[in-house]
PQR file of N, CA, C, O and H, with PARSE charges and radii, in Angstrom:
ATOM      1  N   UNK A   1     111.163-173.558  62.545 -0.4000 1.5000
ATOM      2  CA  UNK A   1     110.769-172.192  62.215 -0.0000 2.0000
ATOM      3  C   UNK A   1     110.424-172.126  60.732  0.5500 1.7000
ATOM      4  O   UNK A   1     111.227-172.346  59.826 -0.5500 1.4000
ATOM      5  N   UNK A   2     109.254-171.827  60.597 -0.4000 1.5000
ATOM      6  CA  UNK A   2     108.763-171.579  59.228 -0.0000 2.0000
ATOM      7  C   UNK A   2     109.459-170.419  58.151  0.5500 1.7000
ATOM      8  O   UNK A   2     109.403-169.201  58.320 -0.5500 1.4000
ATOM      9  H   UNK A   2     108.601-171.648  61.333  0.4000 1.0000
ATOM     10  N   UNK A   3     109.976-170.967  57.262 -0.4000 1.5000
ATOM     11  CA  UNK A   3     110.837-169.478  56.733 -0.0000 2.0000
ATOM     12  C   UNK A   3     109.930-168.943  55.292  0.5500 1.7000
ATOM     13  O   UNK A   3     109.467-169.775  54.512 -0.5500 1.4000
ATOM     14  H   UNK A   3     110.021-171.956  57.124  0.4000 1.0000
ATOM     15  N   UNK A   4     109.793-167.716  55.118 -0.4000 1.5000
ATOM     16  CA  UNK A   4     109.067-166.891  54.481 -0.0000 2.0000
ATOM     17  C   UNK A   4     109.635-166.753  52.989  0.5500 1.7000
ATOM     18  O   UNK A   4     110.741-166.223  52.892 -0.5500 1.4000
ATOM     19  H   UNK A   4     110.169-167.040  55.752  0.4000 1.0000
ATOM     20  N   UNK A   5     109.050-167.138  51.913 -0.4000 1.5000
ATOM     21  CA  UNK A   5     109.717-166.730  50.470 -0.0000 2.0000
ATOM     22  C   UNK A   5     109.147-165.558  50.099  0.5500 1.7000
ATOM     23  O   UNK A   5     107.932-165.359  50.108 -0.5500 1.4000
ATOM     24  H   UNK A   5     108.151-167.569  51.991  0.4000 1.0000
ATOM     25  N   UNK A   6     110.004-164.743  49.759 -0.4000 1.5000
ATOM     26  CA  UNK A   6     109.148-163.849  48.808 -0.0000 2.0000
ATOM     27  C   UNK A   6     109.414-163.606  47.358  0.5500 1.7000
ATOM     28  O   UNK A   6     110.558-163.539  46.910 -0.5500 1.4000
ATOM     29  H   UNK A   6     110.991-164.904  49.751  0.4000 1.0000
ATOM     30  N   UNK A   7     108.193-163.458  46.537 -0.4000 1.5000
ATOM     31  CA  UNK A   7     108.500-163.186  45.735 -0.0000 2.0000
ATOM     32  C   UNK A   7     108.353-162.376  44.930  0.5500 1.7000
ATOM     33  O   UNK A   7     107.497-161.505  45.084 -0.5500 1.4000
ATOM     34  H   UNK A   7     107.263-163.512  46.901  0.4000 1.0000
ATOM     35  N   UNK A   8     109.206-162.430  43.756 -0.4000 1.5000
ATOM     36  CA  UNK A   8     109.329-160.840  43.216 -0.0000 2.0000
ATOM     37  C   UNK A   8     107.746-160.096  42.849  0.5500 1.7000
ATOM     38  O   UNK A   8     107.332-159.026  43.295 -0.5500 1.4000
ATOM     39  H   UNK A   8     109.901-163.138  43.631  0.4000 1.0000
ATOM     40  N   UNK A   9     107.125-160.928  42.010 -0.4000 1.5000
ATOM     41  CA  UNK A   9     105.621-160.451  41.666 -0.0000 2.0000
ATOM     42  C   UNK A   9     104.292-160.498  42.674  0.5500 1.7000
ATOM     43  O   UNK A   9     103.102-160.468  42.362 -0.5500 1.4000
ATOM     44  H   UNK A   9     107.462-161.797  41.648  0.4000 1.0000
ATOM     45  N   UNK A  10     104.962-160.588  44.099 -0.4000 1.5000
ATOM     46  CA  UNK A  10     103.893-160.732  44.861 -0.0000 2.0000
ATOM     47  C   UNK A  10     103.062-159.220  45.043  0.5500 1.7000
ATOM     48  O   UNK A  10     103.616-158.245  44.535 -0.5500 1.4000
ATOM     49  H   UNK A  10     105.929-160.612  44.352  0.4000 1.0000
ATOM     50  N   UNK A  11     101.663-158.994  45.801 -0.4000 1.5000
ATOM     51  CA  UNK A  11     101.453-157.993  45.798 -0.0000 2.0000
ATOM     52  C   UNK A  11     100.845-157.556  47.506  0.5500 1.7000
ATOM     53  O   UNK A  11      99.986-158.423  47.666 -0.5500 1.4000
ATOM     54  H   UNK A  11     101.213-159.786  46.214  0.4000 1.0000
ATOM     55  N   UNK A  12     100.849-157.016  48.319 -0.4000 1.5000
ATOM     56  CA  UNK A  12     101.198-156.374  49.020 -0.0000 2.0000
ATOM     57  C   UNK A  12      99.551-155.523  49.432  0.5500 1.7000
ATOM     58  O   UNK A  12      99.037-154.557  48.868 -0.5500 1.4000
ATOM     59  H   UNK A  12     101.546-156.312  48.189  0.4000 1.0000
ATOM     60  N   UNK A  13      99.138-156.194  50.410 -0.4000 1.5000
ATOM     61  CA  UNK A  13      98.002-155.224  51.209 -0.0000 2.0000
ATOM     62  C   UNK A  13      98.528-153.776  51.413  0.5500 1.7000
ATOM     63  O   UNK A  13      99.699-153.397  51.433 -0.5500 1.4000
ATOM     64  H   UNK A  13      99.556-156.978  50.868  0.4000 1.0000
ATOM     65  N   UNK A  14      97.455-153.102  51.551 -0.4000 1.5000
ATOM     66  CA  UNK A  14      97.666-151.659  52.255 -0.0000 2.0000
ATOM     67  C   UNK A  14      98.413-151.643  53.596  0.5500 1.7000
ATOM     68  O   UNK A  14      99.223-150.777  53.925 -0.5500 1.4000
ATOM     69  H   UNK A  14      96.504-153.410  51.536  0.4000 1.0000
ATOM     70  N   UNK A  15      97.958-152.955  54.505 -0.4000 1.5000
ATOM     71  CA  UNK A  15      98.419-152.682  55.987 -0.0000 2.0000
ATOM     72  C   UNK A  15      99.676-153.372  55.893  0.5500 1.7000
ATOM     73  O   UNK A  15     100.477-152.937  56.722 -0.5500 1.4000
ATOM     74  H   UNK A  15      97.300-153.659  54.237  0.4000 1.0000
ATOM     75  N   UNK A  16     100.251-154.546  54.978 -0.4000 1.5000
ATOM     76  CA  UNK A  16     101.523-154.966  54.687 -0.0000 2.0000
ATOM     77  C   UNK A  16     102.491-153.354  54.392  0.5500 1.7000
ATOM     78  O   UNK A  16     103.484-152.769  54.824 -0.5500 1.4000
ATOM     79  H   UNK A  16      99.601-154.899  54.305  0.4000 1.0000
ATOM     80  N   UNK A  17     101.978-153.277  53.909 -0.4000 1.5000
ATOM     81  CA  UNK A  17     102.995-151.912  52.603 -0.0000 2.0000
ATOM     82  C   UNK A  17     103.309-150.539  54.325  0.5500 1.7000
ATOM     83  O   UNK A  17     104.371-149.952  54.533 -0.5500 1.4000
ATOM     84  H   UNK A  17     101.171-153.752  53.558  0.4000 1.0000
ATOM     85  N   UNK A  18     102.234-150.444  55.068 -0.4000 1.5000
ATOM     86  CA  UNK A  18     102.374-150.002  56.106 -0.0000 2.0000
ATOM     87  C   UNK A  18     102.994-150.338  57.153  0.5500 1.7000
ATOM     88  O   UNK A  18     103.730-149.633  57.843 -0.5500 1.4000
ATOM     89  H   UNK A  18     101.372-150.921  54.899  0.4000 1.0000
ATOM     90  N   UNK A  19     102.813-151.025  57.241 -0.4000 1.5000
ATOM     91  CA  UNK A  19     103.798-152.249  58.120 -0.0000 2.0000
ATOM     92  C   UNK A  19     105.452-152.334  57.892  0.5500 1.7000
ATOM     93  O   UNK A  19     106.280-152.152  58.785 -0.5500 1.4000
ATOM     94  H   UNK A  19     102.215-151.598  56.680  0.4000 1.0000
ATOM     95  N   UNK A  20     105.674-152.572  56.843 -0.4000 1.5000
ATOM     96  CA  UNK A  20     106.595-152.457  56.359 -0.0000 2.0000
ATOM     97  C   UNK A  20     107.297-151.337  56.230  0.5500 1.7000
ATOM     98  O   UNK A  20     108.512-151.340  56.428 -0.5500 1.4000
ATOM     99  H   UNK A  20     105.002-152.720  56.118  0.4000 1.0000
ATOM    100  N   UNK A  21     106.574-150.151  55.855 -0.4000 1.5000
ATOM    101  CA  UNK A  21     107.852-148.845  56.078 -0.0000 2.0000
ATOM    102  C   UNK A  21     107.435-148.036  57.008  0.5500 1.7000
ATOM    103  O   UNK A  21     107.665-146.829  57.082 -0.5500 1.4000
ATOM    104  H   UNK A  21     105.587-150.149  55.694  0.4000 1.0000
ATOM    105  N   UNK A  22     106.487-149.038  58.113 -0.4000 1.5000
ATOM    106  CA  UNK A  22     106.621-148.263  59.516 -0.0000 2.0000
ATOM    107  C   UNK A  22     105.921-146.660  59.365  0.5500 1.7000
ATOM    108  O   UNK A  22     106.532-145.615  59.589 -0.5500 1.4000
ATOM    109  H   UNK A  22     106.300-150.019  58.053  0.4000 1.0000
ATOM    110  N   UNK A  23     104.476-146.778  58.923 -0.4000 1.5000
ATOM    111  CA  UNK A  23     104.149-145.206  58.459 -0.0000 2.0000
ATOM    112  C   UNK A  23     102.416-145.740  58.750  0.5500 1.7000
ATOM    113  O   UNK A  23     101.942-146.873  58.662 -0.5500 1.4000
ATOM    114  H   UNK A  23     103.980-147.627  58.740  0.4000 1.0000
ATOM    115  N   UNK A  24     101.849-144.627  59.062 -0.4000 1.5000
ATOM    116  CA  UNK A  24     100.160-145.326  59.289 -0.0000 2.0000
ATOM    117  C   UNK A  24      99.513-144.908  58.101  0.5500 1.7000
ATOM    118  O   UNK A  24      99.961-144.124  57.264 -0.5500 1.4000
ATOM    119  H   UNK A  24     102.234-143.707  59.133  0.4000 1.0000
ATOM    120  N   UNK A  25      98.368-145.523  58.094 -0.4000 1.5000
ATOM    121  CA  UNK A  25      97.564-146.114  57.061 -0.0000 2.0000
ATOM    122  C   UNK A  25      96.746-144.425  55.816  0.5500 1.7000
ATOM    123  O   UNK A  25      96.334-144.273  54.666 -0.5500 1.4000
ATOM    124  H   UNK A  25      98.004-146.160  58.773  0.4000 1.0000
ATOM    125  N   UNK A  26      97.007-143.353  57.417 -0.4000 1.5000
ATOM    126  CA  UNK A  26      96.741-141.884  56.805 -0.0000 2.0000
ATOM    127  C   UNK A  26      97.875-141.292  56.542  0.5500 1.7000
ATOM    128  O   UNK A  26      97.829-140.128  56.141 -0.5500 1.4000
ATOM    129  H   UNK A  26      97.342-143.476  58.351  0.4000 1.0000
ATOM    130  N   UNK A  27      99.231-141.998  56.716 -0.4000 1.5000
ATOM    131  CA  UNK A  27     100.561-141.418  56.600 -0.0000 2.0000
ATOM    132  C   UNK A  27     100.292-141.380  54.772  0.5500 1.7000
ATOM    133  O   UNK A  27     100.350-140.391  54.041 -0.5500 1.4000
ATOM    134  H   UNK A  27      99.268-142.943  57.041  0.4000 1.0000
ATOM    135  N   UNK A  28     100.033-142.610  54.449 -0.4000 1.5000
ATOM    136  CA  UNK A  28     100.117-143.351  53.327 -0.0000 2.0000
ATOM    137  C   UNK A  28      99.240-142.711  52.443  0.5500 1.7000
ATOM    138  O   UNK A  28      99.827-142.341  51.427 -0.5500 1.4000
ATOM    139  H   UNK A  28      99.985-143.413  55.043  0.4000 1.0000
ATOM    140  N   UNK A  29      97.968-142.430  52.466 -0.4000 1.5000
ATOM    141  CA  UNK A  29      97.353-141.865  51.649 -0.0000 2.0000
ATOM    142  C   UNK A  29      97.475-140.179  51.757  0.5500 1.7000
ATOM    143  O   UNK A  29      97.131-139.479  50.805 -0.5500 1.4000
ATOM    144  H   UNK A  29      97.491-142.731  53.292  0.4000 1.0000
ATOM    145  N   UNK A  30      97.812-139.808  52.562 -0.4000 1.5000
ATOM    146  CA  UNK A  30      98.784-138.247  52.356 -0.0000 2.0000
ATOM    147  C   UNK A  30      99.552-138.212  51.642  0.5500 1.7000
ATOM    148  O   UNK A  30      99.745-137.085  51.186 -0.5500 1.4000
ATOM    149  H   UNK A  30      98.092-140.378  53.335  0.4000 1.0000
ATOM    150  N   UNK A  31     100.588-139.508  51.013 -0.4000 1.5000
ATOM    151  CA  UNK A  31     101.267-139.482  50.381 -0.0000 2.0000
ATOM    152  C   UNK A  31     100.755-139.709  48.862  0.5500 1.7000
ATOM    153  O   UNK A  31     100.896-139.046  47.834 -0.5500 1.4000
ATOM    154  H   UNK A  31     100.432-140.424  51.383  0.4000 1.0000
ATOM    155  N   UNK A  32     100.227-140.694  49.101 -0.4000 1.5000
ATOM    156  CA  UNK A  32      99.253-140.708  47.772 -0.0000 2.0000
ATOM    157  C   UNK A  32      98.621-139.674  47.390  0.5500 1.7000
ATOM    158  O   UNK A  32      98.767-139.493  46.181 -0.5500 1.4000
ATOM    159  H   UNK A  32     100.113-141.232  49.936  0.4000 1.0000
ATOM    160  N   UNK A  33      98.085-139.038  47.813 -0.4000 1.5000
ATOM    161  CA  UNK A  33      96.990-137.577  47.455 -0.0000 2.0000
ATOM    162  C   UNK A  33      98.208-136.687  46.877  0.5500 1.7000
ATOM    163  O   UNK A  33      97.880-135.956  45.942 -0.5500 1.4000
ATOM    164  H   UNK A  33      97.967-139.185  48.795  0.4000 1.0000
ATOM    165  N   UNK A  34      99.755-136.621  47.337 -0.4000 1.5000
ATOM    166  CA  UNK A  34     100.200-135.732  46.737 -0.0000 2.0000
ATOM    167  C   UNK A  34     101.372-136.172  45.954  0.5500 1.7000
ATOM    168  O   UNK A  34     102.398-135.538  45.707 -0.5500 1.4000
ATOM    169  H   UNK A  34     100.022-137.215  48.096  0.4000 1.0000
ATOM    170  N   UNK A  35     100.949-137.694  45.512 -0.4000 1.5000
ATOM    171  CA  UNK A  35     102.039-138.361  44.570 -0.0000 2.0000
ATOM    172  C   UNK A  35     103.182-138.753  44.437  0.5500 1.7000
ATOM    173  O   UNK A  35     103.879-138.784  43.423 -0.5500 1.4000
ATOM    174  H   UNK A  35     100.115-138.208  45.713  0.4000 1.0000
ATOM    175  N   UNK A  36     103.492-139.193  45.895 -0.4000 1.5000
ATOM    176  CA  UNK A  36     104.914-139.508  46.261 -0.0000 2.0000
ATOM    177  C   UNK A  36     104.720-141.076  47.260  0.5500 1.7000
ATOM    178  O   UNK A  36     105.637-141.549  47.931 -0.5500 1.4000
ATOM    179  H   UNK A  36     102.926-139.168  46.719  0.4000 1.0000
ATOM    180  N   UNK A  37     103.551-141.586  47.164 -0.4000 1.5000
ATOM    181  CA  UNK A  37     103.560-142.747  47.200 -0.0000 2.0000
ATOM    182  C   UNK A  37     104.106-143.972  46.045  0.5500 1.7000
ATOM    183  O   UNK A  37     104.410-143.806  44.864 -0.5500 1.4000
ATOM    184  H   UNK A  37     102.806-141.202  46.618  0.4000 1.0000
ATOM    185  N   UNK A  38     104.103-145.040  46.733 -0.4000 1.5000
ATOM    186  CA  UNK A  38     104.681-146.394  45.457 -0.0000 2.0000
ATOM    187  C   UNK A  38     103.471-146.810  44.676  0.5500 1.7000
ATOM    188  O   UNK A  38     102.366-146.927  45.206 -0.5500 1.4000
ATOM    189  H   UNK A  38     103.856-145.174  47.693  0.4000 1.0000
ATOM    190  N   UNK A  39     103.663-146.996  43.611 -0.4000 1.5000
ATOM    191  CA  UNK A  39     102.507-147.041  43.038 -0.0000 2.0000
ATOM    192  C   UNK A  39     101.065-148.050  43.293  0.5500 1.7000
ATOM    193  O   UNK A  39     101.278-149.246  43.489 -0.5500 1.4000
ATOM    194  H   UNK A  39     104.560-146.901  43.180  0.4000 1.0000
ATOM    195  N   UNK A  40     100.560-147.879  43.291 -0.4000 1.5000
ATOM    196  CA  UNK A  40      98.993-148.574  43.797 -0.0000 2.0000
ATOM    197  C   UNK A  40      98.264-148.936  42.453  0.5500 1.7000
ATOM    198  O   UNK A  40      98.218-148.390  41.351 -0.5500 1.4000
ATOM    199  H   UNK A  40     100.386-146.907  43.132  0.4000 1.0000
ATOM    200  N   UNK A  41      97.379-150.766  43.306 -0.4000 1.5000
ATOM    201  CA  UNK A  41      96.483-150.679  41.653 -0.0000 2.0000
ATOM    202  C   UNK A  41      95.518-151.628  42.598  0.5500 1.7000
ATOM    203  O   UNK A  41      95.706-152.249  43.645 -0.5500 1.4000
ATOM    204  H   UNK A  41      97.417-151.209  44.202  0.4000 1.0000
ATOM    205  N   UNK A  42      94.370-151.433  41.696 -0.4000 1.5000
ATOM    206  CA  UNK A  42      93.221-151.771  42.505 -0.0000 2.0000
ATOM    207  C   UNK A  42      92.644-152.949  42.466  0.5500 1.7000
ATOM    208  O   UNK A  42      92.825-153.459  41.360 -0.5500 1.4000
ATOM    209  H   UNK A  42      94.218-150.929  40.845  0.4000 1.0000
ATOM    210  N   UNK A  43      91.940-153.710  43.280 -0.4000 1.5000
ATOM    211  CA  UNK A  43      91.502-154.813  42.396 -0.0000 2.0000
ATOM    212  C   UNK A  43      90.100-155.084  42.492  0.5500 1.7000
ATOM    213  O   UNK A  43      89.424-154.554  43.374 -0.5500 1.4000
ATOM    214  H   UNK A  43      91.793-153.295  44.179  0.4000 1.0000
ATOM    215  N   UNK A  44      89.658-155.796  41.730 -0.4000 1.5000
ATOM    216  CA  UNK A  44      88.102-155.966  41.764 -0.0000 2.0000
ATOM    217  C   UNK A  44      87.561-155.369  42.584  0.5500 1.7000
ATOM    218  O   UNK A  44      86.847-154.447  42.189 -0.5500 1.4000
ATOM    219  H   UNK A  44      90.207-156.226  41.013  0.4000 1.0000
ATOM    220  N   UNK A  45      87.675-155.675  44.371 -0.4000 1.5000
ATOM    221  CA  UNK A  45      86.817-155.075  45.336 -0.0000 2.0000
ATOM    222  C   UNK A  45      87.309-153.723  45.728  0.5500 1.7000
ATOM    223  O   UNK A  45      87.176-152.917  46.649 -0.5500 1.4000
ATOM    224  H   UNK A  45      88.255-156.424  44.692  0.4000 1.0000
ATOM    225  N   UNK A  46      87.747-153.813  44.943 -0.4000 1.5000
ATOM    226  CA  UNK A  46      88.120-151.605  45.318 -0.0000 2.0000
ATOM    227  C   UNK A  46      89.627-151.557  45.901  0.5500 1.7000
ATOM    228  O   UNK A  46      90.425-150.652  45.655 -0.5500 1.4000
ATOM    229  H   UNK A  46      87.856-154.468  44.195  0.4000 1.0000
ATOM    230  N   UNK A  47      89.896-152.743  46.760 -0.4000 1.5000
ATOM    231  CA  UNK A  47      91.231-152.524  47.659 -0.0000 2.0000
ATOM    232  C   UNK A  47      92.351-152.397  46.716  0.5500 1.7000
ATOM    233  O   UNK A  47      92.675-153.076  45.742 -0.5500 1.4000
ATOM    234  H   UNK A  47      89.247-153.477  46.960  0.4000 1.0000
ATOM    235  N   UNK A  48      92.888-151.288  47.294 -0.4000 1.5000
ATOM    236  CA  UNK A  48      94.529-151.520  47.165 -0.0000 2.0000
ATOM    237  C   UNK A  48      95.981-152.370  46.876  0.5500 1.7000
ATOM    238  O   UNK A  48      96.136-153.287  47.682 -0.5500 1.4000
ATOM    239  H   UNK A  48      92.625-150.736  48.085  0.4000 1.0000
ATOM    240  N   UNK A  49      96.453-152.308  46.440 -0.4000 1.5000
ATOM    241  CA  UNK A  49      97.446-153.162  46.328 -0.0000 2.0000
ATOM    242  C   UNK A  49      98.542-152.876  45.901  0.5500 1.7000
ATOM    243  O   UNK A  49      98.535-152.312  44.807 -0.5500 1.4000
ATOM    244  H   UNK A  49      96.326-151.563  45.785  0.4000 1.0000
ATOM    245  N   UNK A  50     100.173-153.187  46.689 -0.4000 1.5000
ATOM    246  CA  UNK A  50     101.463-152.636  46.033 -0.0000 2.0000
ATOM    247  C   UNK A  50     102.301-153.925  45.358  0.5500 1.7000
ATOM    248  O   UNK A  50     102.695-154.815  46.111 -0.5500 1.4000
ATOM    249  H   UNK A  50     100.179-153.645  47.578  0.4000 1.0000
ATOM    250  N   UNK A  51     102.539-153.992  44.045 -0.4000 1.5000
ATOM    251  CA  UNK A  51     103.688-154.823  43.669 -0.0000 2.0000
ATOM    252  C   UNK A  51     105.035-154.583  44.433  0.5500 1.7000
ATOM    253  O   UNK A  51     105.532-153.485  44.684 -0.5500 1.4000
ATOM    254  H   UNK A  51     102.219-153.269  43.433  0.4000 1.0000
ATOM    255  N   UNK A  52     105.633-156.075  44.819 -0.4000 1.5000
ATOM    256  CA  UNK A  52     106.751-155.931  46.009 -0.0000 2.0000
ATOM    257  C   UNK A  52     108.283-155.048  44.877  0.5500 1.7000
ATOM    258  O   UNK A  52     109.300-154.499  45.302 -0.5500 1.4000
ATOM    259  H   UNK A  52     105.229-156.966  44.615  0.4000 1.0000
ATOM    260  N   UNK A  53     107.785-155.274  43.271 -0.4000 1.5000
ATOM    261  CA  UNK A  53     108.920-154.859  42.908 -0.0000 2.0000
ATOM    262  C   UNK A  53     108.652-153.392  42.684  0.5500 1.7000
ATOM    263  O   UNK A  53     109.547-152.616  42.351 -0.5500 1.4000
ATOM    264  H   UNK A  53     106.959-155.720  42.925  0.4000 1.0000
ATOM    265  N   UNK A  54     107.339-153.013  42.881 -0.4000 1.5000
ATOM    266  CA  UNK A  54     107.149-151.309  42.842 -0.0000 2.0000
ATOM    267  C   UNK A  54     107.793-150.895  44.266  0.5500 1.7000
ATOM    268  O   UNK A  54     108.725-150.095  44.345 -0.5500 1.4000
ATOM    269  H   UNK A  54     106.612-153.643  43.151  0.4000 1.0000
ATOM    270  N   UNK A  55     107.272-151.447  45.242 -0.4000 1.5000
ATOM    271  CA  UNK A  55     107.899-151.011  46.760 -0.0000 2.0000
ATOM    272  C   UNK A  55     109.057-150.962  46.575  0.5500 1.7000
ATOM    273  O   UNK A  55     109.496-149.812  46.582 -0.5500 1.4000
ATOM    274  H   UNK A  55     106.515-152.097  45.178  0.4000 1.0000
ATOM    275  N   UNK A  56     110.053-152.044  46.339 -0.4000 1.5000
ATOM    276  CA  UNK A  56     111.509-152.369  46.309 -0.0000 2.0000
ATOM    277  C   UNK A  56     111.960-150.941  45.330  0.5500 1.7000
ATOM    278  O   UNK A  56     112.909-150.184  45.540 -0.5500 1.4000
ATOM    279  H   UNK A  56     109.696-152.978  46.333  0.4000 1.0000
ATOM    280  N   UNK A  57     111.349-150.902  44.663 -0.4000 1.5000
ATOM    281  CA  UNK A  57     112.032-150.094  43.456 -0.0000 2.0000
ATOM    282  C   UNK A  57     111.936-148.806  44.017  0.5500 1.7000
ATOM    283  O   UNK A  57     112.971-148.140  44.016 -0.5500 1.4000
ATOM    284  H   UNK A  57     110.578-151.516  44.492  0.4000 1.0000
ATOM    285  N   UNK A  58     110.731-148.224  44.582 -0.4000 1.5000
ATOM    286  CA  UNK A  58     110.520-146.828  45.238 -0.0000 2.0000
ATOM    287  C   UNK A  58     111.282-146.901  46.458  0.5500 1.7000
ATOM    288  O   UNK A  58     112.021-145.959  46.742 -0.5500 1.4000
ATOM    289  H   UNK A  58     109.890-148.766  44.583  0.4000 1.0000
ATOM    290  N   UNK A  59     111.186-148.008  47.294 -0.4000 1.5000
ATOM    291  CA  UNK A  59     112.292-147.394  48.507 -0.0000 2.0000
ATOM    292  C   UNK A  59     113.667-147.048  48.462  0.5500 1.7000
ATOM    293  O   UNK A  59     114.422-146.451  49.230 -0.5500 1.4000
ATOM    294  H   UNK A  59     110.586-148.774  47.064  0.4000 1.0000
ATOM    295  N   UNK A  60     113.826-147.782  46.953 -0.4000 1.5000
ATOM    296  CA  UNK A  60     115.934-147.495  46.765 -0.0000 2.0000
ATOM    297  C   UNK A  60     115.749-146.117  46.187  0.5500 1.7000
ATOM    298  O   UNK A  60     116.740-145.413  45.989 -0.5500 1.4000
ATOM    299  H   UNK A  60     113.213-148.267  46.330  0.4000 1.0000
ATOM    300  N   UNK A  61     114.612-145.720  45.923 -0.4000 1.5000
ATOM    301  CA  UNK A  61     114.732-144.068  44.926 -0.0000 2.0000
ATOM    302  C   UNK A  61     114.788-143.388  46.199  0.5500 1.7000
ATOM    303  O   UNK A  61     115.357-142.298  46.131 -0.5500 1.4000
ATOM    304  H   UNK A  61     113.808-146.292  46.083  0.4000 1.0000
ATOM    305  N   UNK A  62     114.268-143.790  47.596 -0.4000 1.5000
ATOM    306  CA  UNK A  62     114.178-142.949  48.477 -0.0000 2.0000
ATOM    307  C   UNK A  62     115.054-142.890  49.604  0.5500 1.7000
ATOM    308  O   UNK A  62     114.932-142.384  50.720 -0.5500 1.4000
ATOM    309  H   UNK A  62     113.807-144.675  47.652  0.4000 1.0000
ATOM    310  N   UNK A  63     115.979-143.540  49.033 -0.4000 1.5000
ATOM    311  CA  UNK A  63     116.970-143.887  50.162 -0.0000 2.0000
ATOM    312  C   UNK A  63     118.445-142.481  50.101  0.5500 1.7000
ATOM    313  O   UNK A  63     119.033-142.060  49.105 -0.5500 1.4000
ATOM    314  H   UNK A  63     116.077-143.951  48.126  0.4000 1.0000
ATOM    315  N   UNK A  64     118.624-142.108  51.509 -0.4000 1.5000
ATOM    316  CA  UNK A  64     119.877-141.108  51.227 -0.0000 2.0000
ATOM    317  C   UNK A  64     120.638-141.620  52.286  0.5500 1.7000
ATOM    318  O   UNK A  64     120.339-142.490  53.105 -0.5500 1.4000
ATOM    319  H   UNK A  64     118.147-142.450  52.318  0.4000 1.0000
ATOM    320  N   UNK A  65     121.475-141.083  52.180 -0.4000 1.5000
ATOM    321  CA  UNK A  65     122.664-141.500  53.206 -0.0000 2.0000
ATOM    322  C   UNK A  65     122.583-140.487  54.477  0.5500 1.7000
ATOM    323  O   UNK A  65     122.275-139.296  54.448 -0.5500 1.4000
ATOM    324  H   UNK A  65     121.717-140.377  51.515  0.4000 1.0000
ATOM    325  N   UNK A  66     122.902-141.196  55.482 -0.4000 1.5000
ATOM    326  CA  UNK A  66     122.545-140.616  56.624 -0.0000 2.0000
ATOM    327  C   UNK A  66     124.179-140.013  57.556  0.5500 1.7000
ATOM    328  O   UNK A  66     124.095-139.443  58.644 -0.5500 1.4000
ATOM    329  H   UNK A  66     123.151-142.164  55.506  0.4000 1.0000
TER
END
């Protein structure tokens, strides 16, 4: 079984970053439009992209106890 590293400075497709907190691709930019998405940066070809330590860092801000 192939095991997966990750690392801290990796960066993160749109459909990864979706994937990952389980939300669709218009969930995501609803959130963005009203600034409560993880931060985004663009690259050459226009696409998107999340640093894994921006994700990491925004999901513990968003975390409450259940």
């Amino acid at each position: 079984m192939k095991k997966t590293v990750i690392r801290s400075n990796e960066k993160l497709t749109l459909a990864e970053v979706c994937a990952e907190i389980k939300i669709s691709r218009s969930t995501f930019y609803e959130w963005r439009a009203k600034g409560i998405a993880p931060p985004c940066y663009k690259i050459g070809n226009g696409e998107l992209r999340v640093s894994r330590d921006d994700l990491d860092r925004w999901w513990e801000e968003r975390k409450v106890d259940a």
